[in-house]
KOLFI-500439 format. One line per field, with one value per residue (C-alpha): residue number from 0; x, y, z. Coordinates in Angstrom, 3 decimals, decimal comma. Example, Ala and Ser with C-alpha at 12.3 -4.5 7.8 and 13.67 -1.06 7.14 Angstrom:
# KOLFI-500439
num	0; 1
u	12,300; 13,670
v	-4,500; -1,060
w	7,800; 7,140
This chain:
# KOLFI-500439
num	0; 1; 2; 3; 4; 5; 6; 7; 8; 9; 10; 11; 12; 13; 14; 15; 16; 17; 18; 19; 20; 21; 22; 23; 24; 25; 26; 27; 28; 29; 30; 31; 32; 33; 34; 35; 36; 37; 38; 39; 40; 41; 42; 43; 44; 45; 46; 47; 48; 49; 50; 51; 52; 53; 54; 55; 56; 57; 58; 59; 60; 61; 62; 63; 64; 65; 66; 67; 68; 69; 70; 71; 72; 73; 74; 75; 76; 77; 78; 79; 80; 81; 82; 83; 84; 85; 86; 87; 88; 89; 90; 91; 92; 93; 94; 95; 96; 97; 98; 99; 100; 101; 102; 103; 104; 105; 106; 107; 108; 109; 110; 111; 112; 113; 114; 115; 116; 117; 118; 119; 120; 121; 122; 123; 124; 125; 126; 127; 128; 129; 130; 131; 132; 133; 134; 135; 136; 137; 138; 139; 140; 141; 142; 143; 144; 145; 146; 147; 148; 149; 150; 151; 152; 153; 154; 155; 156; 157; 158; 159; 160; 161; 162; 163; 164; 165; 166; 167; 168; 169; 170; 171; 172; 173; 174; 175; 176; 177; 178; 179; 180; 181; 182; 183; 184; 185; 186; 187; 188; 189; 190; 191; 192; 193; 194; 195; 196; 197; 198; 199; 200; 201; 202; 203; 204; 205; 206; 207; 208; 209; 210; 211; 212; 213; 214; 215; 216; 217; 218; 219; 220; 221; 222; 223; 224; 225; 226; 227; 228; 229; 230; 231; 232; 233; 234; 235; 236; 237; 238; 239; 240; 241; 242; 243; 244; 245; 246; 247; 248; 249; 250; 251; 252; 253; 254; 255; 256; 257; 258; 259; 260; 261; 262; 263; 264; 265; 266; 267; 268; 269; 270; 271; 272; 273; 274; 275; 276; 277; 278; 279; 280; 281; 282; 283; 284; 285; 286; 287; 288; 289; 290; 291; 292; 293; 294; 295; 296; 297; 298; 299; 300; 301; 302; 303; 304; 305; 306; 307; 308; 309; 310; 311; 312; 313; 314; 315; 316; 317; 318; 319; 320; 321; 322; 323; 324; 325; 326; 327; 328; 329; 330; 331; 332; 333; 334; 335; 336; 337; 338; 339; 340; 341; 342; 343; 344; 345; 346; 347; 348; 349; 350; 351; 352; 353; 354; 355; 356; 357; 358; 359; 360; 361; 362; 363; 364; 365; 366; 367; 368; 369; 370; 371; 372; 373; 374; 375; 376; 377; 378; 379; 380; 381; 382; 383; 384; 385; 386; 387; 388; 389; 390; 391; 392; 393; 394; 395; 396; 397; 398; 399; 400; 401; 402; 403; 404; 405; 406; 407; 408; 409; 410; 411; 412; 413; 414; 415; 416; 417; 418; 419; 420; 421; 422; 423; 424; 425; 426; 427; 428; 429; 430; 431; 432; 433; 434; 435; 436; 437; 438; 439; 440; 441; 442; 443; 444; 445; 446; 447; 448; 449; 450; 451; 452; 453; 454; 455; 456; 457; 458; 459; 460; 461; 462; 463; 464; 465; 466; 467; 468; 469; 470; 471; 472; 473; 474; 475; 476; 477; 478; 479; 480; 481
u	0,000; 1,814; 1,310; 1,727; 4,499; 2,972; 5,272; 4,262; 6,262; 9,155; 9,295; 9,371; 11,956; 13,632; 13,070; 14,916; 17,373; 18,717; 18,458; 20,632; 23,301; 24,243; 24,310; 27,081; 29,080; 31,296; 32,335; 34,841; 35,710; 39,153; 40,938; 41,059; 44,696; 46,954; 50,205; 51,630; 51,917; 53,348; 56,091; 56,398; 56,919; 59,418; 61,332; 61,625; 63,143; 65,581; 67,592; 69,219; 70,365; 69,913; 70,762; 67,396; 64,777; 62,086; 59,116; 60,399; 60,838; 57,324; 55,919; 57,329; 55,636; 56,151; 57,246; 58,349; 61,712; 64,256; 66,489; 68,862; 69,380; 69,231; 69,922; 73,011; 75,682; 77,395; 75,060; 75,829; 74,821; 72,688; 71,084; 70,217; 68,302; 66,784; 65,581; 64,009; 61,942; 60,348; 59,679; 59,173; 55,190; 54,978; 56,031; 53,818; 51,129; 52,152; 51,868; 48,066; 46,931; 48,609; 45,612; 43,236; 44,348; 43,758; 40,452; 39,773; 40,665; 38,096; 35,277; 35,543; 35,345; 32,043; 29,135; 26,168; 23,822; 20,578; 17,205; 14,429; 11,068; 7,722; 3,981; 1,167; -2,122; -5,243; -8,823; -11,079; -14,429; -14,786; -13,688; -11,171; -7,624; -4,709; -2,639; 1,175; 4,219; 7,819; 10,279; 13,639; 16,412; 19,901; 22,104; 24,091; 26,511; 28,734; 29,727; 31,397; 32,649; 34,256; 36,993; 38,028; 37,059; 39,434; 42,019; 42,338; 42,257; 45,109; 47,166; 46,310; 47,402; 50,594; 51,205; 50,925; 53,538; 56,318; 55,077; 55,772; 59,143; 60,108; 59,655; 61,870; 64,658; 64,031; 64,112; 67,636; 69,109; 68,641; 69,648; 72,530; 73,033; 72,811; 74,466; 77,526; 76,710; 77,201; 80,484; 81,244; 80,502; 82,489; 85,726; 85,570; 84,441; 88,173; 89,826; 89,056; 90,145; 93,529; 93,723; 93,214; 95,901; 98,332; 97,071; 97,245; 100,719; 101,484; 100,408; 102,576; 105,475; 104,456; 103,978; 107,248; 109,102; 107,104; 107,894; 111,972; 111,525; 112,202; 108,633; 106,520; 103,614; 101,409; 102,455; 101,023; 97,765; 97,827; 98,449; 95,888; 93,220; 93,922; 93,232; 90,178; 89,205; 90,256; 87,642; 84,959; 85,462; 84,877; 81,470; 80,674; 81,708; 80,014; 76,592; 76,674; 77,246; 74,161; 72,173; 73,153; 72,263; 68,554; 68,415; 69,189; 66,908; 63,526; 64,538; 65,015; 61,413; 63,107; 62,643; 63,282; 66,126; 68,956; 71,916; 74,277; 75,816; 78,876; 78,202; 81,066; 81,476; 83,515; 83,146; 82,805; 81,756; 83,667; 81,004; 81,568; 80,347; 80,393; 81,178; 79,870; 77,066; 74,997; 75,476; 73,926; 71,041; 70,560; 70,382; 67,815; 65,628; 65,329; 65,452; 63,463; 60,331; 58,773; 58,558; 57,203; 54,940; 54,070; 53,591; 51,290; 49,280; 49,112; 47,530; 45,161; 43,859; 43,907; 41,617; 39,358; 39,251; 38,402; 35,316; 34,211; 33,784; 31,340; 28,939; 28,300; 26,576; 22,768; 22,730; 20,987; 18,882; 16,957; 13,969; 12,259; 8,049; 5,893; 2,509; -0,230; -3,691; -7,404; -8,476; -4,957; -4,046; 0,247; 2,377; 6,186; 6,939; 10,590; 11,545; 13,968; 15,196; 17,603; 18,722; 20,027; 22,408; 20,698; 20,890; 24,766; 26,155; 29,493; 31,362; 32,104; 33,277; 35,703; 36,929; 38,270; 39,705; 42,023; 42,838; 43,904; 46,042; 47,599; 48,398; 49,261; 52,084; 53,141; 54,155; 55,569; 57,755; 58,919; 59,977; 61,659; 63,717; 64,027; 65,734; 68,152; 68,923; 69,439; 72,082; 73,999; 74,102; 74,587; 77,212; 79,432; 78,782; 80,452; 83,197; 83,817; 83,880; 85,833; 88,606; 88,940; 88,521; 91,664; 93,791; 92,892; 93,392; 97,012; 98,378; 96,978; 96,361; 100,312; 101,863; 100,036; 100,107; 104,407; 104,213; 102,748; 105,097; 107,805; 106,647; 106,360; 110,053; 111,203; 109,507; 111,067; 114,005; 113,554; 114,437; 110,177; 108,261; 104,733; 102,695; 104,266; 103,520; 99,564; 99,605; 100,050; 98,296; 95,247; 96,065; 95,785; 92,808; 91,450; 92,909; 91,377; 87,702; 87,856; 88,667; 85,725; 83,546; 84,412; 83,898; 80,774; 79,846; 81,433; 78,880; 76,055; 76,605; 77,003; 73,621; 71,758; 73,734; 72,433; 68,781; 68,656; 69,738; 67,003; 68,476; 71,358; 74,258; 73,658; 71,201; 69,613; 68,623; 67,127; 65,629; 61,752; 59,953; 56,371; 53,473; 51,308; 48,087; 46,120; 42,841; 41,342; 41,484; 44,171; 43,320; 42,933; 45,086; 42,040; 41,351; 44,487; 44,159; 41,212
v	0,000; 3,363; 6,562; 9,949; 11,643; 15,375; 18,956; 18,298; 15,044; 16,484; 19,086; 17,011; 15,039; 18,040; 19,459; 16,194; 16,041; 19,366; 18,272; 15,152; 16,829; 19,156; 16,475; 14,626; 18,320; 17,579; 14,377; 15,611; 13,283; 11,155; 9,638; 5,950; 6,107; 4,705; 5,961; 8,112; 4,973; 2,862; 6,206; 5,965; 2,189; 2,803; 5,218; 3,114; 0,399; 2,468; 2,050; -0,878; -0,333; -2,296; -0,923; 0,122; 2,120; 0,014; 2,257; 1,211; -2,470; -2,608; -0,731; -4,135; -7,380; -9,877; -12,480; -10,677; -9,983; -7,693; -5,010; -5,592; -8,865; -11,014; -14,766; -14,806; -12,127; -12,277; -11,394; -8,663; -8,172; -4,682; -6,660; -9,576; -7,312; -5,663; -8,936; -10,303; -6,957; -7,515; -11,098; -11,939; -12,427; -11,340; -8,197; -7,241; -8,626; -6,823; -3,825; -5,229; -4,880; -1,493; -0,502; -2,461; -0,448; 2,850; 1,789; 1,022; 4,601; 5,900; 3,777; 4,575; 7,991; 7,966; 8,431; 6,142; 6,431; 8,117; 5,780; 7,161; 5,532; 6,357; 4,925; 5,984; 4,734; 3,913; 4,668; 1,530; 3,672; 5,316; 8,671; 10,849; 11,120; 9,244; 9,439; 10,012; 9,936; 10,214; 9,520; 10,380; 9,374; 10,107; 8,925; 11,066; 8,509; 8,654; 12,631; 11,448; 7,710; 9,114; 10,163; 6,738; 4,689; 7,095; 7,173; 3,331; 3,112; 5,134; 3,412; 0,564; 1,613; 3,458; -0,061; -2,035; 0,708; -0,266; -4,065; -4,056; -1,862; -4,177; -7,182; -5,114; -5,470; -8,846; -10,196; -8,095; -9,200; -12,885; -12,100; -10,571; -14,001; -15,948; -14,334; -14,595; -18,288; -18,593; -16,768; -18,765; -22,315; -20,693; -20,042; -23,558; -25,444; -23,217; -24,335; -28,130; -27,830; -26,646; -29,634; -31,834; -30,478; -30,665; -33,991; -35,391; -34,019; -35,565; -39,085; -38,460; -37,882; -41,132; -42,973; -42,201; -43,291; -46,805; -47,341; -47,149; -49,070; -46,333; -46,602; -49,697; -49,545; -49,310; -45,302; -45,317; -46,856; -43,731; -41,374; -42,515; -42,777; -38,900; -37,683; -39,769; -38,092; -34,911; -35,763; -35,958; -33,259; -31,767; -33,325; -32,280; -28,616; -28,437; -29,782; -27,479; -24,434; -25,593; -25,900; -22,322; -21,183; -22,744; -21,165; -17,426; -18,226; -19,037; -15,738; -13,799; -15,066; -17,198; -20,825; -21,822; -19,849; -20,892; -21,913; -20,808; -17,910; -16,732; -14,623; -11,528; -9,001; -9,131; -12,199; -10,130; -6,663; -3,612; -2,095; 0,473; -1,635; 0,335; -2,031; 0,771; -1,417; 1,760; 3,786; 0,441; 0,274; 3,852; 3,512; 0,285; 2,759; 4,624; 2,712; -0,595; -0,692; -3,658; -1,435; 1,286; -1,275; -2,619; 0,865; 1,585; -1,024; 0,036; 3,526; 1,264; -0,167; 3,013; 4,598; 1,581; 1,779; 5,540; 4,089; 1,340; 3,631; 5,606; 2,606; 4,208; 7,526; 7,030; 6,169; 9,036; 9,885; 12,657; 12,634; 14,144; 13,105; 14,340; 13,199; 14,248; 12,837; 11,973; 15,669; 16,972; 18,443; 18,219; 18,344; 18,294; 16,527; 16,354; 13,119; 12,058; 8,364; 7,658; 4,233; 4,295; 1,948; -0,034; -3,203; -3,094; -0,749; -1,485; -2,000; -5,936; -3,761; -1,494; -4,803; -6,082; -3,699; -2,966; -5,924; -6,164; -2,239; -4,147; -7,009; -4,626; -2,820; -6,377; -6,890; -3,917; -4,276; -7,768; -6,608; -3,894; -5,945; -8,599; -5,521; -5,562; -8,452; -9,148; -6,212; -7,439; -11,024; -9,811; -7,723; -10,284; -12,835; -10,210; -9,891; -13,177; -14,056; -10,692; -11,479; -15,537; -14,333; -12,352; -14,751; -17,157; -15,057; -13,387; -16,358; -19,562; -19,354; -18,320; -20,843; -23,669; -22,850; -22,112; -25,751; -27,419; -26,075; -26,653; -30,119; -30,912; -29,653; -31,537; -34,651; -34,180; -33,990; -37,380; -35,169; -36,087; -39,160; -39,339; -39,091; -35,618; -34,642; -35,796; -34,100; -30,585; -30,756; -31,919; -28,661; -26,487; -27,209; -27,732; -23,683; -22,500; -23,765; -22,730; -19,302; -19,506; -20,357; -17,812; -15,027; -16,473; -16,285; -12,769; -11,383; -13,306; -11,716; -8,298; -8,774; -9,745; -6,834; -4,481; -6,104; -5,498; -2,083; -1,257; -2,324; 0,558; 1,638; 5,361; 6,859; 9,259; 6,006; 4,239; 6,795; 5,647; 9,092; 9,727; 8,577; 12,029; 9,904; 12,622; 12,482; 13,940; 13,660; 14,890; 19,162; 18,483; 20,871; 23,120; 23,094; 24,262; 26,688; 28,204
w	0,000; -1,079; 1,387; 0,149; 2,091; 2,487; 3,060; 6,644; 7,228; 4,847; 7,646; 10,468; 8,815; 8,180; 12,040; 13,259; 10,570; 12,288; 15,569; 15,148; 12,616; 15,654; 18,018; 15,837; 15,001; 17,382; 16,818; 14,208; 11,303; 11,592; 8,401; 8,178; 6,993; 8,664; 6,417; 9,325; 12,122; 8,924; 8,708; 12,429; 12,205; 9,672; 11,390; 14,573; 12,464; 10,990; 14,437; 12,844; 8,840; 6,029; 2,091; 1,920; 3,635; 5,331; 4,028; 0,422; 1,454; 2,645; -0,585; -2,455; -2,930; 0,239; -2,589; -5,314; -6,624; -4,519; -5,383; -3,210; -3,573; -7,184; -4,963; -6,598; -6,001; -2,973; 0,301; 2,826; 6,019; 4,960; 2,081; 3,713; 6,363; 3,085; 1,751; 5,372; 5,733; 2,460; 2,855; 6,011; 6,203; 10,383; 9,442; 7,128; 9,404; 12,035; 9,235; 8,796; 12,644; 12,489; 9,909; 11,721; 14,944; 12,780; 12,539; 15,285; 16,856; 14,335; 15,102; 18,934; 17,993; 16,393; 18,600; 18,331; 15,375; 16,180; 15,879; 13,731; 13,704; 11,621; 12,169; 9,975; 11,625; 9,056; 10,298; 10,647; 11,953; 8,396; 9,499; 7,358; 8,085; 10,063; 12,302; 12,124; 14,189; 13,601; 16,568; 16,761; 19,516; 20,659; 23,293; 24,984; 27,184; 24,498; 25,494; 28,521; 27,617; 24,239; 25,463; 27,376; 24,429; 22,414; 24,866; 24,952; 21,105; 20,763; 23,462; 21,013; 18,131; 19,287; 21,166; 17,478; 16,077; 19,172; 18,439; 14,921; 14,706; 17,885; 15,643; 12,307; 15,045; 16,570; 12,887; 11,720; 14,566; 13,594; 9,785; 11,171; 13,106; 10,656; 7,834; 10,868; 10,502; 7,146; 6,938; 10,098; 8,100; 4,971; 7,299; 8,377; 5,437; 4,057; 7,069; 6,238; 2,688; 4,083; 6,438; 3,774; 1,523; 4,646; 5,004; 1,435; 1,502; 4,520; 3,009; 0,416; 2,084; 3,797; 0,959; -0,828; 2,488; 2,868; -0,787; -0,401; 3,055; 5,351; 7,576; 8,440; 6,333; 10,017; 9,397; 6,330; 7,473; 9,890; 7,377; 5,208; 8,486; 9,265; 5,466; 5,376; 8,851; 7,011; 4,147; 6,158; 7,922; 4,697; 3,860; 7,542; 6,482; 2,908; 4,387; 7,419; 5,002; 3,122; 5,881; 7,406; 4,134; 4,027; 7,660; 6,282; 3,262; 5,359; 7,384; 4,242; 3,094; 0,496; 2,043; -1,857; -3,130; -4,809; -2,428; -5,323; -3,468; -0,819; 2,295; 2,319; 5,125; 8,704; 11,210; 13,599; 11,712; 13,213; 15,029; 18,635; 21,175; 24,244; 27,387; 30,432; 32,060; 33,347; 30,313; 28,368; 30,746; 30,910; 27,023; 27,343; 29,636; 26,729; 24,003; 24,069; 22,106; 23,862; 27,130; 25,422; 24,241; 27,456; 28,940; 26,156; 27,362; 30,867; 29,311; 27,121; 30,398; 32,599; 29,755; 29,740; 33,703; 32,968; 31,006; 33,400; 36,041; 33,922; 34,150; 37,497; 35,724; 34,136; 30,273; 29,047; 26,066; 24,124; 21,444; 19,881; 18,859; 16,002; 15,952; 14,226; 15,234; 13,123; 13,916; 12,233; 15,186; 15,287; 18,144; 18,772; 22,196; 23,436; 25,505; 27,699; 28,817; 31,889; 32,524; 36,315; 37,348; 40,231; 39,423; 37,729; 39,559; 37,312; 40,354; 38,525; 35,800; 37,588; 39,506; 36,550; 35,219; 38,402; 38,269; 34,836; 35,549; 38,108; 35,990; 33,108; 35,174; 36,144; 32,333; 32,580; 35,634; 34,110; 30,477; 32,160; 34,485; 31,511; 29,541; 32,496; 33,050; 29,294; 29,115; 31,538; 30,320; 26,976; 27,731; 29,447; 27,140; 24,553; 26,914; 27,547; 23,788; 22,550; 24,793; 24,053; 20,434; 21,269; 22,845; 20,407; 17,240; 18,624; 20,093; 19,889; 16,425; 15,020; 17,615; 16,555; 12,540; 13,631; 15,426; 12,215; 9,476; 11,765; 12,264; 8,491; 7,788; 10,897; 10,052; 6,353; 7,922; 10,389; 12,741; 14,341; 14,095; 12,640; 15,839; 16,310; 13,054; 12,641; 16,665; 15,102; 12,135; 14,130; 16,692; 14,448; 12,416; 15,851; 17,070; 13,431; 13,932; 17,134; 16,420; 13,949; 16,620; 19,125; 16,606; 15,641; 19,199; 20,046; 16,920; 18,306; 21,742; 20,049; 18,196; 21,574; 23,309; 20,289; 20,589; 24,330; 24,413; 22,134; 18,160; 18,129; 19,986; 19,502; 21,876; 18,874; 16,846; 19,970; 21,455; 21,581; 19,776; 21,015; 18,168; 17,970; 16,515; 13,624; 14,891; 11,831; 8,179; 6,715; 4,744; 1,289; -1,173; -1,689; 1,842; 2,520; -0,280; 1,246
């Protein structure tokens, strides 16, 4: 059945149309983007380098091609962090729930839709006419619950910023790592090559001297014993090499990469590690994004404390009635509608939300002493690996490489028997890997030391900025014109 809609409706329509667009004025109107906490993100990751910028990284496919990196030239440490900030799927995940965050700021900031309802009566007594009545309502809670539910939405989202530039370092640290490991397995798998050339030559020398009777052939079984040793030392070597490789591949994002390439760059790299315990934790105050994190969230739950305890004020509401009877006779009626809070009081509520503050600065109390405590473990596990790196490298490492070319002429010379001979050459492949492994270790300690002072050594870079979260829409050019 179609109703005519007469000038008299259109202005009642019009009357509440008015009432409800001033009402929402001050609501203001935020922008959905979320391109100034991506910036932010980018420029808290930026704390540890790579060759290129992480806002460009992140503008690239997750799986397509990079330009750092073809999978063949040789890797670097900066273009292997390139290549894991583009492909690694958490981060641009983490990228995701930073838009979803954004979002979520702007929808707390809207107040509630108003509710408009019409009835047209029809006459059933045969008279002329009918009624009609148009209701409109507003809540008005939202005035003084806003600002909580805006308050904790921004905590949130400035919380997913720290989380996701907190994760950019996590992952370059362990690129770093294991581009370390790779050079590391390369060192070794060169070391083991050597030895086998020392000992090849040493079963030569063997074998010419069985051959014109001067040594039982019992000393040629043991030279042939440590070059077969020596061999498989190299098969050892070239399938731990692969494997470090697959390991730096599935942290790159390329889990099925060519393993066709060399790792270059220092074993340690040369970087200023400052060694002043309270000048590192001073910096770890400062720096660590996973406490600004954590105190982001103990402002996420003050603000929704903030709002629980407005459960204890009435929900309020305003209309506004047209109605228009069988005798045409119109009236405007204003209403009113308070729900008062007598039977939840919102004391439940506020319970659990103190209790989840006080749990909240728990988290927070705990990553800041884990930042601590990590700095200081760190920093003596870099200690204790720079200076065994040290001995080994200036002392260990000449003597026994002295002791085994000395050996070889002296044995050459029948001056030594065998045993002495295969005893050196075994020292010093042994002084050589573990020289390897100690600098492997001293740049894993430096990466955790790094990580736990917030991803740099240089207080500008680590310094944790404040987010300032745009709450409106960006001014277009014409806007700004005007």
């Amino acid at each position: 059945m179609h109703v005519p809609i007469t000038g008299s409706v259109l202005r009642s329509l019009t009357l509440h149309t008015t009432v409800f667009a001033a009402l929402l004025a001050g609501s203001g109107c935020a922008s959905l983007d979320a391109s100034r906490e991506l910036q932010a993100t980018a420029e808290a990751a930026r704390r540890v380098t790579g060759s290129i910028d992480p806002a460009e990284v992140w503008s690239l496919p997750v799986e397509g091609e990079s330009p750092a990196w073809n999978g063949h030239v040789p890797l670097t440490y900066d273009d292997a962090v390139a290549v894991s900030l583009q492909g690694d799927p958490r981060i641009r995940r983490s990228l995701a729930v930073i838009v979803e965050r954004r979002a979520w700021y702007v929808q707390e900031g809207l107040p509630p839709n108003p509710t408009v309802a019409f009835g047209i009566g029809i006459a059933v007594d045969g008279l002329s006419g009918a009624p009609l009545m148009v209701q409109g309502l507003q809540m008005l809670s939202w005035l003084w619950k806003n600002p909580h539910r805006v308050a904790a939405a921004e905590a949130e989202l400035r919380a997913a910023v720290y989380d996701a530039a907190f994760l950019c370092v996590d992952l370059m640290a362990r690129t770093r790592m294991q581009v370390a490991a790779v050079l590391a397995a390369q060192q070794v798998l060169d070391y083991d090559r050597q030895y086998v050339d020392i000992t090849n030559q040493t079963l030569k020398l063997v074998q010419a001297r069985v051959d014109v009777g001067e040594l039982p052939l019992l000393e040629l079984d043991r030279a042939v014993l440590d070059y077969r040793e020596a061999m498989e030392g190299v098969i050892a070597s070239e399938y731990a090499l692969e494997q470090s490789k697959l390991e730096l591949l599935a942290t790159m994002g390329r889990p099925t990469a060519s393993t066709d390439w060399r790792a270059t760059g220092d074993l340690p790299p040369k970087w200023d590690v400052p060694t002043d315990e309270q000048a590192l934790l001073d910096l770890a105050a400062t720096g660590r994004l996973d406490v600004a994190s954590a105190r982001e969230a103990v402002l996420q739950i003050q603000a929704e404390l903030g709002l629980a305890e407005t459960r204890k004020f009435p929900e309020i509401g305003v209309g506004l009635d047209f109605k228009r009877n069988f005798s045409d006779r119109k009236a405007i009626t204003p209403s009113m509608s308070i729900t008062v809070p007598i039977l939840d009081n919102g004391d439940p509520a506020i319970a659990i939300q103190s209790a989840r503050l006080d749990a909240a600065l728990m988290d927070l109390l705990s990553t800041i002493e884990l930042a601590q405590s990590s700095v200081r473990m760190s920093l003596n596990r870099y200690q204790d690996a720079r200076d065994r790196t040290r001995i080994i490298r200036d002392y260990q490492l000449q003597a026994a490489v002295s002791a085994q070319e000395r050996s070889d002429a002296a044995y050459r010379e029948g001056v030594i028997d065998l045993n002495t001979l295969l005893m050196t050459q075994r020292q010093r492949i042994t002084v050589e890997r573990n020289l390897v492994m100690q600098e492997l270790m001293t740049m894993d300690a430096m990466c955790y030391l790094r990580m736990a002072v917030g991803g740099s050594f240089d207080p500008t870079l680590d310094a944790v900025e404040p987010i300032e979260i745009e709450a409106r829409a960006p001014a277009t050019e014409q806007e700004n014109a005007s």
